[in-house]
C-alpha positions as semicolon CSV with decimal commas, in nm:
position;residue;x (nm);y (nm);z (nm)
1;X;0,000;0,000;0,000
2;X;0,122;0,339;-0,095
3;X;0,184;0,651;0,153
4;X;-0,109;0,861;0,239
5;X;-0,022;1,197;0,138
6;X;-0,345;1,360;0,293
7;X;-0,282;1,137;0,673
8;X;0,081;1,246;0,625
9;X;-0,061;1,636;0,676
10;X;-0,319;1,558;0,901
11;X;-0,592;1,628;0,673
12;X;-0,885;1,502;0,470
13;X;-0,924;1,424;0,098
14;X;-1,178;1,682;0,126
15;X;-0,964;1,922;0,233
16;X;-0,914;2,270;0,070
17;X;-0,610;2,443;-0,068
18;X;-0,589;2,635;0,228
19;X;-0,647;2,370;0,434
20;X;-0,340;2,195;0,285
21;X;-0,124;2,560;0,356
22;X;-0,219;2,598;0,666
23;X;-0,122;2,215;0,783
24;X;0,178;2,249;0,591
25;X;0,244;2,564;0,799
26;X;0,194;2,387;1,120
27;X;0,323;2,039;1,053
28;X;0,694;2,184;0,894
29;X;0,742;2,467;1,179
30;X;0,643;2,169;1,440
31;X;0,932;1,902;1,266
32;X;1,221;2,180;1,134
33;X;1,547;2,072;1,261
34;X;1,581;2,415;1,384
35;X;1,322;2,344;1,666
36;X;1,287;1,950;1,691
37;X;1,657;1,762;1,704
38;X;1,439;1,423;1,793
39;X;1,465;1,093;1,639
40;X;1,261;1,088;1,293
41;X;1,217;1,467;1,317
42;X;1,394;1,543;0,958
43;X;1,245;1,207;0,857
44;X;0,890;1,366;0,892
45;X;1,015;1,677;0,799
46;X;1,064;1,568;0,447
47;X;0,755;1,335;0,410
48;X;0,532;1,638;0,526
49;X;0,749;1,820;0,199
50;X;0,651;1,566;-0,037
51;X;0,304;1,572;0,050
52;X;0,281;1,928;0,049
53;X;0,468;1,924;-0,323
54;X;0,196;1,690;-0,426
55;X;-0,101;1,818;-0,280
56;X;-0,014;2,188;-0,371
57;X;-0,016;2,140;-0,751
58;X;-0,359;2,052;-0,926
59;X;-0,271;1,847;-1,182
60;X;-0,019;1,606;-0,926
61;X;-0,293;1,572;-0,725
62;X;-0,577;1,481;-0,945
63;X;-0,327;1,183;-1,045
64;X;-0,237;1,069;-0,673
65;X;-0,652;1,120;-0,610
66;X;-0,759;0,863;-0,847
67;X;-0,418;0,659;-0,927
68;X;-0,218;0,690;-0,598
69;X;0,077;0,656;-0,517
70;X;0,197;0,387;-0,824
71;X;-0,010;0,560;-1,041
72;X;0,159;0,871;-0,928
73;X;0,561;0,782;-0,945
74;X;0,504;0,489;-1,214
75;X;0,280;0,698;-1,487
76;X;-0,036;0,706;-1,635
77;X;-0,091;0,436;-1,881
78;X;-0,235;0,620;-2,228
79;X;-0,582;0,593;-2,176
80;X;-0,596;0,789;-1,872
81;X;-0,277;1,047;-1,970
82;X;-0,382;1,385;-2,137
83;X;-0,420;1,354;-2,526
84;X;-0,325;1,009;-2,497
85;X;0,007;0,993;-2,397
86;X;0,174;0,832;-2,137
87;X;0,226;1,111;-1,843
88;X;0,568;1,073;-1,666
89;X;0,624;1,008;-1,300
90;X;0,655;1,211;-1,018
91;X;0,999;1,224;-0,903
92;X;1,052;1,451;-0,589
93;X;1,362;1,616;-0,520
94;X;1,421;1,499;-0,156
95;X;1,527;1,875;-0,054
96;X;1,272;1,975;0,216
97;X;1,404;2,304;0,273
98;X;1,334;2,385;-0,066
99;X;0,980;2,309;0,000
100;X;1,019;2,550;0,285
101;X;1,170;2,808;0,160
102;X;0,931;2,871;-0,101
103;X;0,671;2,812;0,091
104;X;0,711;3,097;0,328
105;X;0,927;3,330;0,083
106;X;1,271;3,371;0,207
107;X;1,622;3,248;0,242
108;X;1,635;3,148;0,580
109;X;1,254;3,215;0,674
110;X;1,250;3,017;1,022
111;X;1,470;3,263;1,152
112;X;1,112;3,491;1,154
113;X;1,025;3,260;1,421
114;X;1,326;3,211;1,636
115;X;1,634;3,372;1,832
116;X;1,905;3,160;2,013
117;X;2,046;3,298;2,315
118;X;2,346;3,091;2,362
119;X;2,242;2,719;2,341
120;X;1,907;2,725;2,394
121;X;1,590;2,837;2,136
122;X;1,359;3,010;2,209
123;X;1,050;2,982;2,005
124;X;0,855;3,343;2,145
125;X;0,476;3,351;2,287
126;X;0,233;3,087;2,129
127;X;0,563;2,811;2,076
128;X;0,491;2,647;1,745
129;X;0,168;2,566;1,764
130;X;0,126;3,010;1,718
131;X;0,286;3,221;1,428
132;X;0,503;3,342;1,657
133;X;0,599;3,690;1,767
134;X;0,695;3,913;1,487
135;X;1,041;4,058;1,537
136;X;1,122;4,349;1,305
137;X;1,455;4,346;1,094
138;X;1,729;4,555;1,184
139;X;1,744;4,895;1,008
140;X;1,914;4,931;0,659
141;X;2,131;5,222;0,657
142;X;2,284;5,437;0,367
143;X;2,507;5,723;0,318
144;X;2,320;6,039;0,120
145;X;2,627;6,219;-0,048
146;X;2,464;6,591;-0,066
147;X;2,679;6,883;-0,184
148;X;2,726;7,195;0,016
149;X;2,486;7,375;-0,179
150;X;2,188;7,131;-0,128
151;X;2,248;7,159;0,223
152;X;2,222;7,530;0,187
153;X;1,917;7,597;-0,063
154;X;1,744;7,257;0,024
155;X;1,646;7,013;-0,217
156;X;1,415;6,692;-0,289
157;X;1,591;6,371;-0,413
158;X;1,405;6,058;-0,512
159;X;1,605;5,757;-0,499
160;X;1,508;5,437;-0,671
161;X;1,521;5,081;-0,444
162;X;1,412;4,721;-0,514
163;X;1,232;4,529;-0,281
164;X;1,090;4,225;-0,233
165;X;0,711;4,203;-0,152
166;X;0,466;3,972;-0,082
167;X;0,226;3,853;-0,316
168;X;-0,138;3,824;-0,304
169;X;-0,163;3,460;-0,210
170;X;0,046;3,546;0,088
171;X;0,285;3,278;0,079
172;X;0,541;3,382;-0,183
173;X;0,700;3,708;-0,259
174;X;0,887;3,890;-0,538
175;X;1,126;4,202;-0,615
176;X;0,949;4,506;-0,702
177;X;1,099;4,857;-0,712
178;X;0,996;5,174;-0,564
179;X;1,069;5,587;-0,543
180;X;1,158;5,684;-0,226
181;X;1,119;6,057;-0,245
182;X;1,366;6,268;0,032
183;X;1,304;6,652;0,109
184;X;1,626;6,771;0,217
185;X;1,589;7,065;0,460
186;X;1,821;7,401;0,423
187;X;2,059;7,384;0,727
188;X;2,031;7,024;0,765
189;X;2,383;6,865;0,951
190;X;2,609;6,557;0,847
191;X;2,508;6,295;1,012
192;X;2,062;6,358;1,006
193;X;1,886;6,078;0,928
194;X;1,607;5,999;0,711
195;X;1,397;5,714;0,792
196;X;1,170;5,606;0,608
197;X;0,960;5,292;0,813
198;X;0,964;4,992;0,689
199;X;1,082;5,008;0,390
200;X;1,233;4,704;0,347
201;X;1,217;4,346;0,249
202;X;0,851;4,182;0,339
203;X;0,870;3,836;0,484
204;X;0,592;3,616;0,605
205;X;0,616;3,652;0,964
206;X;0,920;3,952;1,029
207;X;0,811;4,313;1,050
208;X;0,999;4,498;0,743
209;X;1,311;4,677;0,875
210;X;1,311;5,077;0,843
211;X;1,513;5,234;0,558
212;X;1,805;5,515;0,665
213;X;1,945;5,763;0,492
214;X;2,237;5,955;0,675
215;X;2,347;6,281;0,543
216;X;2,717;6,296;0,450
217;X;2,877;6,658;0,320
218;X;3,058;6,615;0,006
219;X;3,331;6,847;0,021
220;X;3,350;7,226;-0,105
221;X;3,606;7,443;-0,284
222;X;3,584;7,677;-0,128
223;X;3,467;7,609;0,202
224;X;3,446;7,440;0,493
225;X;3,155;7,395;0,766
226;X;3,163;7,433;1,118
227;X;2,795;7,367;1,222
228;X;2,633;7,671;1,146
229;X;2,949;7,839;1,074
230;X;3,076;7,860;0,687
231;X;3,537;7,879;0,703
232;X;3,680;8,043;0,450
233;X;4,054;8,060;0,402
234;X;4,257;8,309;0,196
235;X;4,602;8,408;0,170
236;X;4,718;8,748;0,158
237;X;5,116;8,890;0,174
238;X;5,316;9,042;0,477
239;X;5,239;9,380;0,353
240;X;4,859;9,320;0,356
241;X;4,858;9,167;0,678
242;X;5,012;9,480;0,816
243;X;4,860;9,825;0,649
244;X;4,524;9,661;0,566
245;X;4,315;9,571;0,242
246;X;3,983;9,435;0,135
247;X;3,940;9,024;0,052
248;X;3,648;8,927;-0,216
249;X;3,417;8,611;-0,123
250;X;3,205;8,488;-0,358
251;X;2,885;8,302;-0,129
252;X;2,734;7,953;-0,153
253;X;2,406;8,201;-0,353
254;X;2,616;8,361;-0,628
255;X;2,686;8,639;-0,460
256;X;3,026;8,881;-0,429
257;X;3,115;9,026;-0,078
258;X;3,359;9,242;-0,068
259;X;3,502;9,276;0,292
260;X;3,732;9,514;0,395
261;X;4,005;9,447;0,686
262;X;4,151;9,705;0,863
263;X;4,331;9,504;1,140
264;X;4,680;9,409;1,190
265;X;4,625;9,023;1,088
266;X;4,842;8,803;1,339
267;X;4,840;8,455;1,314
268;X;4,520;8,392;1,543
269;X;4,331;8,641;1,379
270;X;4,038;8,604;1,191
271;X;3,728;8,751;1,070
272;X;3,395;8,724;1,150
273;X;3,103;8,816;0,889
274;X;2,789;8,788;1,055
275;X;2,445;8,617;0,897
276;X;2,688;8,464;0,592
277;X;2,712;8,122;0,661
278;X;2,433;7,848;0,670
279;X;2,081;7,821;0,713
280;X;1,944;7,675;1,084
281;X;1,782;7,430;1,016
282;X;1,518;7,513;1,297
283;X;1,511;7,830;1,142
284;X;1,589;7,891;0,804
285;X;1,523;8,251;0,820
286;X;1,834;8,299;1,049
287;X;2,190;8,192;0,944
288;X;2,534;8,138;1,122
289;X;2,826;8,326;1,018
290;X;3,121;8,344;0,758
291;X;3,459;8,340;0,927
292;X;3,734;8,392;0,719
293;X;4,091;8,286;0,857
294;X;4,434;8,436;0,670
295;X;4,762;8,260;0,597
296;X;5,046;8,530;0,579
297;X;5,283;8,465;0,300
298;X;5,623;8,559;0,406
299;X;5,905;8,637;0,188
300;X;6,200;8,420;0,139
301;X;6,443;8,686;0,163
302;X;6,512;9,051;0,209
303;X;6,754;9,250;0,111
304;X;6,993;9,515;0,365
305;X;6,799;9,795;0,264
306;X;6,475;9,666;0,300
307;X;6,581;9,498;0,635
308;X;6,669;9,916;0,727
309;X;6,334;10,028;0,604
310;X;6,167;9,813;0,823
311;X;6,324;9,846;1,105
312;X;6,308;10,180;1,083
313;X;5,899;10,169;1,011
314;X;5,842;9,936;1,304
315;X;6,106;10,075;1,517
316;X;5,965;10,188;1,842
């Protein structure tokens, strides 16, 4: 006598294609390996796959209903076999986790329904005979390369990501794409994140894990941020730095300041232009400030009489 594919899954030969999932379901979390290291475990395991391979698909099972088992695995003689000809057998694969896997739509979907703290499993309210608690995936995080001026005026970017989604029968799941669309803030700061909540791969019994996008500066010609603060950094000669002059700074908006400086420049001094630098990002109306630092170019050499001239001009 043949196996019993329907007493195999606990079921009736009455029994709907639902009613075969939903067995399935219970029967394979109930025998994994993962869960159930007892004898014949993986033994039952795999029957419960075959059965499940055979019962799933229409056409297998209309053979096994009325030819069984031989009729099955050995063929359909003519008569019986679509247009005449003799079907072929069913040969399963003898990879259960196969079964599994495409079953509940994943790689590795069991680990949905369990965490291991050292050497012990724990299976999370309900055990196996539940769906088990849904754990949500950690978050998927990205660098956002933004230039200086994006930070500055704002901007939207819309980013395109593929994703895999369930389907409609709610067993199986495929890679679909999407627009995620950012609105980048004026003022925003290296290192703000975007998050958009999950965003990310759909499984069966996980919660989807948030998307992240974290804001990293590209860098600037011309400048260089300080939080609020936009550094700018000129050189000027020893004569400047000493009897004064005026430096020209174009800004991040296309425009020309010219700023005069009227101080002795030493080698701490600096600058400060206030309302020039960036945006705040709690308050775009207000803005930090340009500071503007000076490297004194010194020359190489001087000649006697120059050496006398100066001494003479600085001489106290």
């Amino acid at each position: 006598m043949g196996r019993d594919y329907y007493a195999e899954l606990e079921i009736n030969r009455n029994a709907t294609d639902a009613d075969i999932k939903k067995s399935y379901r219970r029967l394979a979390l109930k025998y994994h390996p993962h869960t159930n290291n007892k004898p014949g475990a993986y033994e039952i395991f795999n029957q419960l796959a075959e059965a499940y391979d055979v019962l799933s698909d229409p056409r297998k099972k209309a053979i096994y209903d009325k030819f069984e088992e031989e009729g099955l695995k050995g063929g359909v003689p003519p008569e019986c076999g679509e247009n005449g000809a003799w079907t072929s057998g069913y040969i399963y694969h003898g990879n259960p986790n196969k079964i599994f896997r495409q079953f509940f739509g994943g790689d590795n979907p069991f680990a949905d329904f369990i965490t291991k703290t050292g050497n012990e499993v724990d299976i999370g309210f309900g055990g196996l005979r539940g769906r088990g608690v849904k754990t949500q995936d950690p978050p998927i995080e990205r660098d956002l390369h933004l230039p200086l001026e994006d930070l500055f005026y704002g901007c939207t970017k819309k980013i395109k990501i593929s994703r895999r989604v369930m389907n409609e029968d709610g067993h199986t799941s495929s890679i679909k794409e999407k627009i995620l669309t950012i609105v980048i803030r004026p003022g925003w700061n290296e290192g703000t994140r975007i998050i958009f909540p999950k965003e990310g791969d759909q499984g069966l019994n996980s919660i989807p894990a948030d998307i992240v996008f974290i804001v990293k500066q590209k860098s600037h010609p011309r400048f260089t941020r300080q939080h609020n603060d936009l550094v700018f950094i000129t050189q000027i000669s020893l004569e400047k730095a000493l009897t004064g002059f005026a430096v020209d700074v174009e800004t991040l908006d296309g425009r020309l300041l010219n700023i005069p400086v009227n101080d002795i420049v030493h080698p701490k001094y600096r600058k400060v232009v206030s309302g020039e630098g960036m945006p705040l990002s709690q308050d775009p109306t207000q803005r930090g400030d340009l500071i503007i630092h000076f490297e004194t170019l010194f020359p190489q050499k001087l000649s006697a009489d120059k050496k006398r001239l100066i001494n003479k001009a600085l001489g106290l």
